[in-house]
C-alpha positions in Angstrom: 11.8 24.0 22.4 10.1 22.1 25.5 9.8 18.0 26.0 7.6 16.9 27.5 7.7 13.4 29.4 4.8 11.8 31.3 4.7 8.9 33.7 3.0 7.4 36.3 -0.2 5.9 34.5 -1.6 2.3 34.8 -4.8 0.3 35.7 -6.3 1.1 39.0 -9.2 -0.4 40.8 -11.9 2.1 41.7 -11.2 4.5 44.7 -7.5 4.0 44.3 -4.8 6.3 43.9 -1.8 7.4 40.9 0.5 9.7 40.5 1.2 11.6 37.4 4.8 13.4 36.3 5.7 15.4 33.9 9.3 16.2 33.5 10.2 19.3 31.6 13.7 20.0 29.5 14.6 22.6 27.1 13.2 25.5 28.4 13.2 27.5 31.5 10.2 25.6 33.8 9.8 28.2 36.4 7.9 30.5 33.4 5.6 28.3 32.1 1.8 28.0 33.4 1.7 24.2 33.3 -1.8 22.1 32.8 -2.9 18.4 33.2 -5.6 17.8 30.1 -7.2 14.5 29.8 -9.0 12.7 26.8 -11.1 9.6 26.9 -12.1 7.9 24.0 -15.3 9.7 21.7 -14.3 12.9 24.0 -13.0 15.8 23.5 -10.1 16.6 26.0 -10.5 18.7 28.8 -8.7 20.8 30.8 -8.1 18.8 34.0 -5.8 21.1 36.5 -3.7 24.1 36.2 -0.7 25.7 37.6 0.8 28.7 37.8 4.1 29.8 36.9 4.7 32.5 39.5 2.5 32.3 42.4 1.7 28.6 41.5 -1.9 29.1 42.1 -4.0 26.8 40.9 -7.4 25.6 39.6 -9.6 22.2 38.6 -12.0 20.7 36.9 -15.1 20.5 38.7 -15.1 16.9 38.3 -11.5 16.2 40.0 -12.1 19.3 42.5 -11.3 17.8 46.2 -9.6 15.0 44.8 -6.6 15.9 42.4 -3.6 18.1 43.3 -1.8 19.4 41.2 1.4 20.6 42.3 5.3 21.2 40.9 9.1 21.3 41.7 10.9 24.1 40.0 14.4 22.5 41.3 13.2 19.5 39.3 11.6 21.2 36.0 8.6 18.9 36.8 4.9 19.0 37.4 2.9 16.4 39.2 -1.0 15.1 39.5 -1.6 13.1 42.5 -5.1 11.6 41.6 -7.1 10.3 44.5 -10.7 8.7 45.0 -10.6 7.5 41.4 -13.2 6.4 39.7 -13.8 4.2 36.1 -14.9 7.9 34.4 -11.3 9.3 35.2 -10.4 6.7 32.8 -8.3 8.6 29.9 -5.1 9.7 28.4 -3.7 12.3 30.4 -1.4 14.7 28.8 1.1 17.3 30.4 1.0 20.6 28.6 3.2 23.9 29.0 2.1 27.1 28.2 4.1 30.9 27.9 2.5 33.7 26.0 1.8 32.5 22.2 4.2 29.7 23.1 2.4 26.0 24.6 4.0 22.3 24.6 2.1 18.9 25.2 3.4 15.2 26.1 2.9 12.1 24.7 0.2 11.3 27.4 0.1 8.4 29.5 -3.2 6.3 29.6 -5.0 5.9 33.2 -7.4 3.3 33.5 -10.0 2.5 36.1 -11.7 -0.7 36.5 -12.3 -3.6 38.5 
């Protein structure tokens, strides 16, 4: 069984910047595609950014493309977001999610608002 633990949300005023973590336990991180979704409210959530587990390749939304990264630290079971240029439609829960074969995990999310 995987936990996952987000943090790193808050308010931020437009064209600001957060970082997201999510730190993994109870399983071995290194295997495990990890994603970034996001739901805002009346939405359905979306796949935001994605990562690899061996080559740690990775892919976006086209909406965050050029301003997310998504990156992670094997040593330290955890996957990040650094979230640039944001703007009041990024606003959202973002939740962490792992994923290996027929097995996937999510977090709790942590909410990211942007607004003046």
């Amino acid at each position: 069984q995987v936990q996952l633990v987000e943090s790193g949300g808050g308010l931020v005023q437009p064209g600001g910047s957060l970082r997201l973590s999510c730190a993994a336990s109870g399983g071995t991180f290194r295997w495990y595609d990890m994603n970034w979704y996001r739901q805002a409210p009346g939405k359905e959530r979306e796949l935001v950014a994605s990562i690899t587990s061996v080559s740690s390749s990775t892919d976006y939304a086209d909406s965050v493309k050029g301003r997310f990264t998504i990156s992670r630290d094997n040593a330290k079971n955890t996957v990040y977001l650094q979230m640039n240029s944001l703007k009041p439609e990024d606003t959202a829960v973002y939740y962490c999610h792992a994923r290996l074969k027929e097995r996937e995990y999510w977090g709790q999310g942590t909410q990211v608002t942007v607004s003046s």
